[in-house]
C-alpha positions as CSV (number, residue, x, y, z in Angstrom):
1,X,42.8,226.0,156.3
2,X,43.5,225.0,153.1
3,X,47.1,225.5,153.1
4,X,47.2,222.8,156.6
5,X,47.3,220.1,154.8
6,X,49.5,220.6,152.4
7,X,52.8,219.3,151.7
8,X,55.7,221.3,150.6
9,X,55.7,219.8,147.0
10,X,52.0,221.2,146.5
11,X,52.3,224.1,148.9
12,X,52.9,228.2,147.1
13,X,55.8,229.8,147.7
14,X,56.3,231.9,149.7
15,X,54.7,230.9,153.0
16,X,57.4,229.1,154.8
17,X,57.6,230.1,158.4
18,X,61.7,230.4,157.7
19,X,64.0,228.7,160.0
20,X,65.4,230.6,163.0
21,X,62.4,232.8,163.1
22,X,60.2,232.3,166.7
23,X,58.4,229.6,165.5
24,X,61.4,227.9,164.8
25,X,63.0,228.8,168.2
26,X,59.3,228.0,170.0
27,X,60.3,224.5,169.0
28,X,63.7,224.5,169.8
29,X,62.3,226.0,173.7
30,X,59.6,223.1,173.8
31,X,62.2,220.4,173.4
32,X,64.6,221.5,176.1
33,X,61.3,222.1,178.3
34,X,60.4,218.3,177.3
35,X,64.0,216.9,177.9
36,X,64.3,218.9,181.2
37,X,60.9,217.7,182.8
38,X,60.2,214.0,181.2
39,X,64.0,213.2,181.6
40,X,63.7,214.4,185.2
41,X,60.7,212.6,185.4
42,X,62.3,209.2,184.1
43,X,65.2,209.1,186.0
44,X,63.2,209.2,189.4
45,X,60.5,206.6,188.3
46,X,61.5,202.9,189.0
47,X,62.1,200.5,185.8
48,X,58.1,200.0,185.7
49,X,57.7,203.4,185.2
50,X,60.6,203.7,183.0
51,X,59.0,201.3,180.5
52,X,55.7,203.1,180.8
53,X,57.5,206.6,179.7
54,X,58.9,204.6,176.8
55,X,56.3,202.7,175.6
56,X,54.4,206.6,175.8
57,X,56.6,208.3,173.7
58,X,57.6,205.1,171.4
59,X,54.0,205.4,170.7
60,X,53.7,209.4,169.8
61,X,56.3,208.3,167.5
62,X,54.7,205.8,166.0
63,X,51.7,207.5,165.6
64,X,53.0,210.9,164.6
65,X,54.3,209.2,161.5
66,X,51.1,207.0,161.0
67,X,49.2,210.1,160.6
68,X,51.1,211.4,158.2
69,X,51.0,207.8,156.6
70,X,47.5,208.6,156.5
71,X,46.7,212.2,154.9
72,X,49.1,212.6,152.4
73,X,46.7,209.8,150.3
74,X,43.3,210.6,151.8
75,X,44.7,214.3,150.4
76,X,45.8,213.1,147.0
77,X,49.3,214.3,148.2
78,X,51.6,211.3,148.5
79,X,54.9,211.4,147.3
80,X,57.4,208.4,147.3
81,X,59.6,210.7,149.6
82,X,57.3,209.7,152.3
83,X,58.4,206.1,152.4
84,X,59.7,205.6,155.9
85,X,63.7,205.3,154.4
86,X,64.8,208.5,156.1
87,X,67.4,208.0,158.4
88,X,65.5,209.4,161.0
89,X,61.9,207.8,159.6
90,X,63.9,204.4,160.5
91,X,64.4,205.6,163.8
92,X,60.9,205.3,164.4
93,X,60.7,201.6,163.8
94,X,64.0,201.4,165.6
95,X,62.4,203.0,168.6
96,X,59.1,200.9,168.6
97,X,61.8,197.7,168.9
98,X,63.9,198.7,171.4
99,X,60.8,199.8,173.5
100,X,59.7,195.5,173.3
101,X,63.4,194.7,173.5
102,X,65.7,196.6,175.5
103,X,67.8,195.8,173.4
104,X,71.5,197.6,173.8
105,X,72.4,197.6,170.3
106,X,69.0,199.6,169.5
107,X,70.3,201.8,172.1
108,X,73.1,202.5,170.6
109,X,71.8,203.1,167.5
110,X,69.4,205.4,168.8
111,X,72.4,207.4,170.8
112,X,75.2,207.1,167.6
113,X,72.7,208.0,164.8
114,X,69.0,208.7,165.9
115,X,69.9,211.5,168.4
116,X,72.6,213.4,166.3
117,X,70.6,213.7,163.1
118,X,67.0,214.1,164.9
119,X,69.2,217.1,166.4
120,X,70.3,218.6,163.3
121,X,66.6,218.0,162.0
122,X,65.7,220.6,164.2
123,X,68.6,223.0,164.2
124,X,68.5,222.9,160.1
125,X,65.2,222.4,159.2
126,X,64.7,221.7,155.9
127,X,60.2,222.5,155.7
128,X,60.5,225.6,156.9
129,X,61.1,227.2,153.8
130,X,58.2,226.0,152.3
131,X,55.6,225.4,155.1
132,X,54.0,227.7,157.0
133,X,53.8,227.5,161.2
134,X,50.0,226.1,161.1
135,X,50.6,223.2,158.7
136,X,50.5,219.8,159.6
137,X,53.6,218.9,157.7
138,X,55.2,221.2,159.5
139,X,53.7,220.3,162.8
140,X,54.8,216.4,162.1
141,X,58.4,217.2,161.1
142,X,59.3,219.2,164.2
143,X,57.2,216.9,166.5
144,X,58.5,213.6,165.0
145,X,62.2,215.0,165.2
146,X,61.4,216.3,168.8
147,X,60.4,213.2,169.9
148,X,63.2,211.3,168.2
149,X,65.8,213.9,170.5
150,X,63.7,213.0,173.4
151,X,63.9,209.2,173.3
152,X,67.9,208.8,173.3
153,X,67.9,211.6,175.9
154,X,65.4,209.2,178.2
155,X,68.3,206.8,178.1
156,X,70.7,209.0,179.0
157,X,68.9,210.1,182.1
158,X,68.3,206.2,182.8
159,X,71.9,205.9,182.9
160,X,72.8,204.7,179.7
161,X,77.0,204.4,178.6
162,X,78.1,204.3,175.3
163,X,80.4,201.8,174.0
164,X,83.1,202.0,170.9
165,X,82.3,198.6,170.3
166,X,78.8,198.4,169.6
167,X,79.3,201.5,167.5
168,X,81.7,200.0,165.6
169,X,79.2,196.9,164.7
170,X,76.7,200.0,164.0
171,X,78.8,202.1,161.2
172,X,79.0,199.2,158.8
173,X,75.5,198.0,158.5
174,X,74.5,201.5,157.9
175,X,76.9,202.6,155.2
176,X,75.7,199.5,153.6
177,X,71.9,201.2,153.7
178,X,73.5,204.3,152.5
179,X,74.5,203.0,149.2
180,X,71.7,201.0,148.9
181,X,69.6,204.2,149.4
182,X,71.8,205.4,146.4
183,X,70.5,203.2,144.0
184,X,66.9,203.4,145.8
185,X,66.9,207.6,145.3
186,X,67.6,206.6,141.2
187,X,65.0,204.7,141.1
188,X,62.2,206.8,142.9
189,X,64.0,210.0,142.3
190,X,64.3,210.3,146.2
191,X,66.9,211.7,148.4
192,X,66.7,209.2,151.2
193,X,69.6,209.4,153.6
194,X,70.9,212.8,151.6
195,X,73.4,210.7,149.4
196,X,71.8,211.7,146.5
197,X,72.2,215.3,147.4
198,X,72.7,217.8,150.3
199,X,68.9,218.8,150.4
200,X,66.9,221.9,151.0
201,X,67.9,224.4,153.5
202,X,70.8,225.6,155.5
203,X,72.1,222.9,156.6
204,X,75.8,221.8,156.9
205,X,75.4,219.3,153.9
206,X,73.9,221.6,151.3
207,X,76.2,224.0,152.1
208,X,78.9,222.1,151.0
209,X,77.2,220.4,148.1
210,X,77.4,224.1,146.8
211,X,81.0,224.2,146.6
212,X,81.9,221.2,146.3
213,X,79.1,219.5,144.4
214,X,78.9,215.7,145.2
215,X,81.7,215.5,147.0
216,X,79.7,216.5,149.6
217,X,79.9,213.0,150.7
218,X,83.3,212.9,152.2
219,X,82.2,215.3,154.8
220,X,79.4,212.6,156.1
221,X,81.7,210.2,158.0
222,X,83.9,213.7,158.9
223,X,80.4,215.3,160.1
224,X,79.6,212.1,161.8
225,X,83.3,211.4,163.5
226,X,83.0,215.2,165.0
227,X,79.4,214.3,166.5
228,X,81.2,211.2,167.9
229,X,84.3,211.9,169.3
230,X,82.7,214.3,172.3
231,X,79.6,212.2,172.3
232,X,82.1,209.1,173.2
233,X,85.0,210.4,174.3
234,X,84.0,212.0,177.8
235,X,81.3,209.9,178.8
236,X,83.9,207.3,178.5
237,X,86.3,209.6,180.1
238,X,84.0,210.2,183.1
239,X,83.7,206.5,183.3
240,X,87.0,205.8,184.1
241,X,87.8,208.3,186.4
242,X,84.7,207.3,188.2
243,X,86.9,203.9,188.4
């Protein structure tokens, strides 16, 4: 039990679960069950019960990252990495408002940014190397990244359309954060938003970072047009034939 709570800075090596092993896929299986039965689930409830299914997993969220808010200090563990900065550790916040606001620019935040990284999250984990299946580091960073896929997905089954326009508010205010993050992560010796390196893992950032070193960076808005592009282009497509 001792190894639970630990984090992956304080954790030996050698007792990462390993990514694409069937804990990993266990996940994976669990948020397509999720998707497929709440999203089912939403889309046949009226808007009372809609709001009811947000305001339910808005709060998992919230409290998924509260917890871990709350043991890595009681456990003497905490690391300035845990600041909620993360990309997808903004979400979270992001998610609580647009459960009280509705608001369709939070939507499409939560479809542009929140459901394409929380995705990758879980395709390239980047704990599993270090943590173990039955740890609760590793329990909060697949649930937390589960239930930031689930969320957007909600809206999608709620009948939610993406629009160019609002994205194109969206992209600016966030490269803004990005290099302020920059400046943060040489401060606190962070990697907050991955600007200040591709991070651990195989993921499609570090990958490149080894052969390319920091320009590494030129592939974000690259990686982030080719998540776009389909994620616009035929929804927007379907629309218009539907006209």
């Amino acid at each position: 039990m001792s190894d639970f709570w630990k984090t992956r800075f304080t954790i030996d090596d050698g007792l990462g679960m390993g990514s694409y092993s069937i804990g990993h896929f266990a996940w994976l299986l669990l948020m397509f069950i999720l998707i497929f039965i709440v999203g089912r689930r939403y889309r046949s409830s009226d808007e009372r019960g809609r709001n009811r299914i947000r305001w339910v997993v808005a709060s998992l969220i919230l409290l998924d990252e509260i917890v871990k808010d709350i043991i890595t200090p009681l456990t003497g563990q905490w690391d300035w990495s845990f600041l909620p900065l993360h990309l997808c550790s903004i979400s979270v916040f992001v998610v609580l408002f647009h459960a009280i606001t509705k608001s369709k620019f939070l939507e499409e935040y939560l479809y542009a940014l929140t459901l394409p990284t929380a995705c990758m999250a879980m395709v390239f984990p980047d704990w599993t190397g270090k943590l173990p299946f039955f740890n609760l580091m590793c329990i909060h960073s697949f649930s937390i990244h589960l239930l930031l896929v689930l969320y957007p997905c909600l809206l999608l089954y709620g009948g939610f359309k993406p629009s160019w326009k609002r994205l194109r508010v969206i992209i600016p205010i966030v490269a803004v954060i990005a290099v302020i993050m920059h400046f943060v992560n040489n401060a606190l010796s962070t990697n907050f938003f991955f600007v200040n390196g591709g991070g651990d893992g195989a993921n499609p950032l570090s990958l490149l970072e080894n052969y390319v070193g920091w320009w590494y960076l030129l592939a974000m808005p690259v990686i982030g047009a080719i998540c776009w592009i389909p994620m616009y282009l035929i929804p927007n497509r379907h629309k218009s034939k539907k006209k």
